[in-house]
C-alpha positions as CSV (number, residue, x, y, z in Angstrom):
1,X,0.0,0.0,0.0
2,X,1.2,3.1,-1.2
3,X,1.3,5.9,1.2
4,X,0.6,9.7,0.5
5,X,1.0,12.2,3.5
6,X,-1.5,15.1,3.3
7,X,-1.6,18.6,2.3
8,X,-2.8,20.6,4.8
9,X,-3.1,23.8,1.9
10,X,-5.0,21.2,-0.4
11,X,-7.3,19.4,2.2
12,X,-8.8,22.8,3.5
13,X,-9.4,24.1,0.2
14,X,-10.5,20.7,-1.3
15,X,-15.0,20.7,-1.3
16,X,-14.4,17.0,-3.1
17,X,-12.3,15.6,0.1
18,X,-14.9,18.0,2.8
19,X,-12.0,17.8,5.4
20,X,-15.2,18.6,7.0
21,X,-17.1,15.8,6.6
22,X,-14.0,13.4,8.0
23,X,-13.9,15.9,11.2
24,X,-17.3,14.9,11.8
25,X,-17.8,10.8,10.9
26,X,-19.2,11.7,7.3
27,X,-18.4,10.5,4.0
28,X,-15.8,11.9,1.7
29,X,-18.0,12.3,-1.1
30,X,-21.1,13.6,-0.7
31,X,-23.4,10.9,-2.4
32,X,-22.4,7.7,-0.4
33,X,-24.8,7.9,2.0
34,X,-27.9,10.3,2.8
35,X,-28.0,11.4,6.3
36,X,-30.8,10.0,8.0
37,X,-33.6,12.3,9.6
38,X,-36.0,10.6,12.1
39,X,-36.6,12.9,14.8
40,X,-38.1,10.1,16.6
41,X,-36.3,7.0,15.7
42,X,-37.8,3.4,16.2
43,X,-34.7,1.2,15.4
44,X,-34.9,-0.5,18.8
45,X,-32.5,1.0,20.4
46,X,-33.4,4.7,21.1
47,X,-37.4,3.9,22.0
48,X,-36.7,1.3,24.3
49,X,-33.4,2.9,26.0
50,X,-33.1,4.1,29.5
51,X,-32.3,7.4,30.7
52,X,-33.4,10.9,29.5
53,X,-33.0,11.0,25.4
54,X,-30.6,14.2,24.2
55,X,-29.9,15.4,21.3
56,X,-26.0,17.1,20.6
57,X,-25.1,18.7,17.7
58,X,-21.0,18.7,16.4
59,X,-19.6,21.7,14.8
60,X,-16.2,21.6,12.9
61,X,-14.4,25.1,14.2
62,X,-10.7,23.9,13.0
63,X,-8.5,21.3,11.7
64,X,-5.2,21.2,13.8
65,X,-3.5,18.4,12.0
66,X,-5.2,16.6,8.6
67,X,-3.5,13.2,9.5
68,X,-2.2,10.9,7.2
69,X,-3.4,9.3,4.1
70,X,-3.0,5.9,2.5
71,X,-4.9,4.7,-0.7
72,X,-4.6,2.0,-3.5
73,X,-7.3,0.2,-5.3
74,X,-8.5,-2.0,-2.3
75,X,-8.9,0.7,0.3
76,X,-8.9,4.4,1.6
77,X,-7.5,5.0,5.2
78,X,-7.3,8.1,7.1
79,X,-5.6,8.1,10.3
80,X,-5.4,10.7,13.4
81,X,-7.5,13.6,11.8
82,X,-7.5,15.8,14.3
83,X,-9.8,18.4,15.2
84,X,-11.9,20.9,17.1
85,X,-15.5,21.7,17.6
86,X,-18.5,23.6,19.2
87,X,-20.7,21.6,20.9
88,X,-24.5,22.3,21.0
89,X,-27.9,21.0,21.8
90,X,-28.5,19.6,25.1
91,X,-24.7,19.4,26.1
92,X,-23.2,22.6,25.2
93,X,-19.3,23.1,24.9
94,X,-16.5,22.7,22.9
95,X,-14.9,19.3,21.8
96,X,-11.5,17.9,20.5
97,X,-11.7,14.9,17.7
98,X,-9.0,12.2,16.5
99,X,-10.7,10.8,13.7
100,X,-9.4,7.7,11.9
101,X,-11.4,6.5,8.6
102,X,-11.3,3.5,6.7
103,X,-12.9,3.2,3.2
104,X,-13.7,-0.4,1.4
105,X,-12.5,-0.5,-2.5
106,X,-13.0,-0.8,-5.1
107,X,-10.6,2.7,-5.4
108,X,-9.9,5.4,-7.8
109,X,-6.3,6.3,-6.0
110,X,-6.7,9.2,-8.6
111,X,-10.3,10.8,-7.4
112,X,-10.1,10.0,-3.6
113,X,-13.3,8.0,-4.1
114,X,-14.1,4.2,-3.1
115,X,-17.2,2.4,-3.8
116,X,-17.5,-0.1,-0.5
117,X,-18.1,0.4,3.0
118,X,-17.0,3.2,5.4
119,X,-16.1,3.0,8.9
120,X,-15.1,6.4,10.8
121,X,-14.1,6.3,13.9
122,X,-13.6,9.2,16.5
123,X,-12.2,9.8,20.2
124,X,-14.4,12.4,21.2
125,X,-13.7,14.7,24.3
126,X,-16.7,17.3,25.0
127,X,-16.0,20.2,28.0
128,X,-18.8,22.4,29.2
129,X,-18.2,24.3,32.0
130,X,-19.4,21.5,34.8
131,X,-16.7,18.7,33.1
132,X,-16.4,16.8,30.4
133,X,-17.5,13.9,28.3
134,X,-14.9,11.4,26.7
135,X,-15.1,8.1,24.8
136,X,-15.6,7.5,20.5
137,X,-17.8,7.4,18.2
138,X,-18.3,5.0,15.6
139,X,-20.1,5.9,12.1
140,X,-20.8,3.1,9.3
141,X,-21.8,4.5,5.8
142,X,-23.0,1.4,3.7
143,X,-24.4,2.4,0.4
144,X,-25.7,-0.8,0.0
145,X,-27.8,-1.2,3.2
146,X,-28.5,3.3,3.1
147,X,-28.8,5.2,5.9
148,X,-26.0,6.1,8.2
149,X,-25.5,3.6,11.2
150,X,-23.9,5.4,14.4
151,X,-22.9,4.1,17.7
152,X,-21.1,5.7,20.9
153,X,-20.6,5.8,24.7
154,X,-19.2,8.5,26.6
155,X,-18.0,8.9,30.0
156,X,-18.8,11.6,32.2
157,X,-15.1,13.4,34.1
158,X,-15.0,15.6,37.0
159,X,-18.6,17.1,37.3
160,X,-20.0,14.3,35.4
161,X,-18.4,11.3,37.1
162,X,-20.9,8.4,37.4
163,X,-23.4,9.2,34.0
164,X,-22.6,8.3,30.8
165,X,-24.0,9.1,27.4
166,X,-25.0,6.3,24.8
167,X,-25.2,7.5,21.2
168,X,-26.9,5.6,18.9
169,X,-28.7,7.8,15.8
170,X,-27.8,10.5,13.4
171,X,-30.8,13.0,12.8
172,X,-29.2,15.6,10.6
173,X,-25.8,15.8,8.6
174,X,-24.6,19.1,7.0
175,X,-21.3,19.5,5.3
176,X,-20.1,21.5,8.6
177,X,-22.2,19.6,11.5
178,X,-23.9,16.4,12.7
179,X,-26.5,16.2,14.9
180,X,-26.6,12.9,17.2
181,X,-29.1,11.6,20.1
182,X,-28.7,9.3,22.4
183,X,-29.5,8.4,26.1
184,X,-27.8,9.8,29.3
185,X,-28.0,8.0,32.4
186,X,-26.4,8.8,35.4
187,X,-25.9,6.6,39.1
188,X,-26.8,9.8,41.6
189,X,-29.1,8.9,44.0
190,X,-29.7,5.1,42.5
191,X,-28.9,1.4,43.6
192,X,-25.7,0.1,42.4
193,X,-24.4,-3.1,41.8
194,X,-21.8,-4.6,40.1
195,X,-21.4,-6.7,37.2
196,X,-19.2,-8.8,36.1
197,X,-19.9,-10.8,32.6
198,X,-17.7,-13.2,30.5
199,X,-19.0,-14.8,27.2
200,X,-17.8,-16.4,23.8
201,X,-19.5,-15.7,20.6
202,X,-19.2,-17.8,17.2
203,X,-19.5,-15.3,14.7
204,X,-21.2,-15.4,11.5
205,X,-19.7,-14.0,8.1
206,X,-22.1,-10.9,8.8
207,X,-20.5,-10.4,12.3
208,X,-23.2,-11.7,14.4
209,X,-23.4,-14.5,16.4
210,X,-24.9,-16.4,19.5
211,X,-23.0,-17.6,22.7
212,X,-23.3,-17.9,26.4
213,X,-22.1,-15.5,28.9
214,X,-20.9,-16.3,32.9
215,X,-21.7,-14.2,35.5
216,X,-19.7,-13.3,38.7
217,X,-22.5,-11.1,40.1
218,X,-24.5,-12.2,42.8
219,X,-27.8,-10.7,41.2
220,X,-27.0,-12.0,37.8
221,X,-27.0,-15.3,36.5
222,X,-25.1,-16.7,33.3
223,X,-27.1,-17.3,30.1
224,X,-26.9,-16.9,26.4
225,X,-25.8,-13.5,24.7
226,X,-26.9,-12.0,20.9
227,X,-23.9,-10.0,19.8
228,X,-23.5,-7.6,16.3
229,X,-19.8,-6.6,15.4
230,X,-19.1,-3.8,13.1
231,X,-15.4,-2.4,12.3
232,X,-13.0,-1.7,9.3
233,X,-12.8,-4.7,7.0
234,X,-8.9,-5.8,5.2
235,X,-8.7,-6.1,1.8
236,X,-10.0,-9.9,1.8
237,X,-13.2,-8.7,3.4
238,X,-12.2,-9.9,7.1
239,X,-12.3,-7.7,10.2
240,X,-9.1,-5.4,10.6
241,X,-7.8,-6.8,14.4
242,X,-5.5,-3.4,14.3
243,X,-8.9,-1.1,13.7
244,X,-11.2,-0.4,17.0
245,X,-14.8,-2.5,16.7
246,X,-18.2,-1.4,18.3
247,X,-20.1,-4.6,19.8
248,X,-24.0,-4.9,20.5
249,X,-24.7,-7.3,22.9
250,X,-27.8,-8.6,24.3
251,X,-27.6,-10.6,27.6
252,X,-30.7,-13.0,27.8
253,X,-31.3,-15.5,31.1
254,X,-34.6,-16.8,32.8
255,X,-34.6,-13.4,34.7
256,X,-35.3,-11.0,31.9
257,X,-32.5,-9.2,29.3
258,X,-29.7,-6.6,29.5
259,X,-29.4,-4.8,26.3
260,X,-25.8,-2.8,26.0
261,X,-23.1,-1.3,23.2
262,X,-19.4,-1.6,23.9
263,X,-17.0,0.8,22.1
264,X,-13.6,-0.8,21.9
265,X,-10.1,0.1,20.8
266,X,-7.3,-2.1,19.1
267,X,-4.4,-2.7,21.6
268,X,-1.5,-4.8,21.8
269,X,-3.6,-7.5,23.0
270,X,-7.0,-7.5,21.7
271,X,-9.3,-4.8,22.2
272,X,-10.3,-2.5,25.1
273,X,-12.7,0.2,25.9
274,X,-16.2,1.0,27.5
275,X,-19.4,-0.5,27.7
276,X,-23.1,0.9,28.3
277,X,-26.1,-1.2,29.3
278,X,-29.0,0.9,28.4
279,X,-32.1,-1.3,29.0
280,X,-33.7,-4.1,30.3
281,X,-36.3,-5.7,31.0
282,X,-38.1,-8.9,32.9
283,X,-35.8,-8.4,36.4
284,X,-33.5,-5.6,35.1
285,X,-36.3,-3.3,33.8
286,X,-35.2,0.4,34.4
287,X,-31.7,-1.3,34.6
288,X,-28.5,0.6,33.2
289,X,-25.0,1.1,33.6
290,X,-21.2,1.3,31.9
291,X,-17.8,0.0,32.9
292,X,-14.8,-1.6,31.2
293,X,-14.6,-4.2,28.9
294,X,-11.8,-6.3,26.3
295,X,-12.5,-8.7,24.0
296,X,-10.5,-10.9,22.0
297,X,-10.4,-12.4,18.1
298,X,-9.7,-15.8,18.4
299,X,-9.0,-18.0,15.0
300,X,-12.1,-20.8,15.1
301,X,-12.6,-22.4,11.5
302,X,-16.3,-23.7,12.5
303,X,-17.5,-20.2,12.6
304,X,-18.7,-18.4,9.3
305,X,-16.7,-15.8,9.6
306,X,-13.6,-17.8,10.7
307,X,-13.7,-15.9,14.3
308,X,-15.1,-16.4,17.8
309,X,-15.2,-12.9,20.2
310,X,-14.1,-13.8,23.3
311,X,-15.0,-10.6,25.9
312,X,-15.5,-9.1,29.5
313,X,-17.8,-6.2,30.8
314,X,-16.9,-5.4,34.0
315,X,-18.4,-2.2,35.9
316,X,-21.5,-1.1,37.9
317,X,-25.6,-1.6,37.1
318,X,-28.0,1.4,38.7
319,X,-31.8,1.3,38.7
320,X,-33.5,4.6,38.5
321,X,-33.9,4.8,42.3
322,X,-32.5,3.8,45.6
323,X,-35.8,2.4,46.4
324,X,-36.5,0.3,42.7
């Protein structure tokens, strides 16, 4: 792969690369996907989430470094695009970005322009003037499928220890902003306990997969788990191990179900980052949470996709009330 280092002169006056649209998660040509703009979305996870629904909208101010660029005819890759922005909306503030992109082939290394899949990725630091909010974000622009899938957790610092934010729908994309919501859900004045799940997943060539999950909390028990993978694909169409992954799990037991998205970063290991359970129901209705959790990739040729997901989610659970 060849490897072209970026002009910061070029990229700011360049519309066709919208430096822009990379800052904010967005495609680098304008007709890969159309922004989705459900004010009131009913994919499943936004209806049925816990915690009071916000809506924040991203605005690029500057572009302190434009990163570097790679690009040949299998795939576009962008990596630490750095920026900052003005925060709005419900959470108002100003933000720093460090934005890596990957784009699927088949390329023009002439145009910029790839045809696939892309997955943006962002470390995402919002202050307002009682903390800050850290953690990444995680766009997927599929032309096939349409739409623009988005997932995130951040983690409330200093004035906003103990809540955390779970982003999981785009509502309006300009060439200069995007507009998220999501669920905030914080611990003050609720019951906590902690949790402490392991499971293995078989995944499927689609990323998803079935497994069972252990439990070393007392109010928990083990069961089966539903999980959805999504991340930068390689050139032979198999999941990048050195690009972050965002995983949807569902925790299922005779009890009821925990419902949760993990946001995880490639490490030396594996991967590592933060969960957030934002529903339930059965036992662990009005149940939600975040903590830490790693998973691993581990080689298993009777899975479709050639992988199993080995992970843990370690942290704390909160009901709504000390006396739920």
């Amino acid at each position: 792969m060849s490897t072209q280092p970026v002009n910061r002169a070029g990229l700011r006056s360049s519309g066709r690369l919208a430096v822009i649209f990379l800052i904010l998660l967005v495609s680098l040509t304008s007709g890969v996907a159309s922004a989705q703009t459900d004010e009131t979305p009913d994919d499943g996870n936004g209806s049925d989430a816990g915690g009071a629904r916000l809506s924040i909208e991203i605005s690029v101010t500057e572009i302190t470094d434009p990163g570097a660029l790679s690009v040949n005819t299998h795939s576009l890759q962008i990596h630490d695009l750095t920026g900052q922005a003005a925060v709005s909306g419900d959470i108002s503030g100003a933000a720093t970005t460090d934005t890596n992109i990957t784009w699927s082939g088949p390329c023009n290394p002439e145009t910029l322009a790839c045809r696939g899949v892309q997955v943006s990725r962002q470390q995402l630091t919002i202050t307002d003037d009682s903390g800050e909010w850290h953690g990444h974000l995680q766009l997927t622009l599929d032309p096939a499928a349409g739409g623009d899938a988005i997932s995130g957790v951040l983690v409330g610092r200093r004035g906003h220890t103990g809540e955390v934010i779970f982003i999981d729908t785009v509502t309006a994309r300009t060439d200069s902003s995007l507009t998220v919501t999501g669920n905030m859900a914080g611990r003050a004045g609720a019951r906590v306990q902690g949790i402490n799940l392991r499971s293995q997943v078989c995944l499927n060539e689609d990323l998803t997969g079935s497994g069972v999950f252990l439990s070393n909390s007392a109010t928990i028990a083990g069961g089966t788990v539903d999980v959805a993978v999504t991340g930068a694909l390689d050139a032979n169409g198999m999941l990048d191990a050195m690009a972050g992954i965002s995983v949807t799990a569902t925790f299922m037991n005779a009890d009821g179900t925990l419902a949760g998205q993990a946001m995880e970063n490639s490490t030396a290991a594996g991967f590592s980052g933060r969960f957030a359970i934002h529903s339930g129901d059965g036992a662990y209705a009005g149940v939600q949470g975040y903590g830490r959790t790693g998973s691993q990739l581990i080689s298993d040729a009777n899975c479709g996709s050639g992988y199993a997901l080995s992970s843990f989610w370690i942290g704390e659970l909160y009901t709504d009330s000390a006396d739920s």
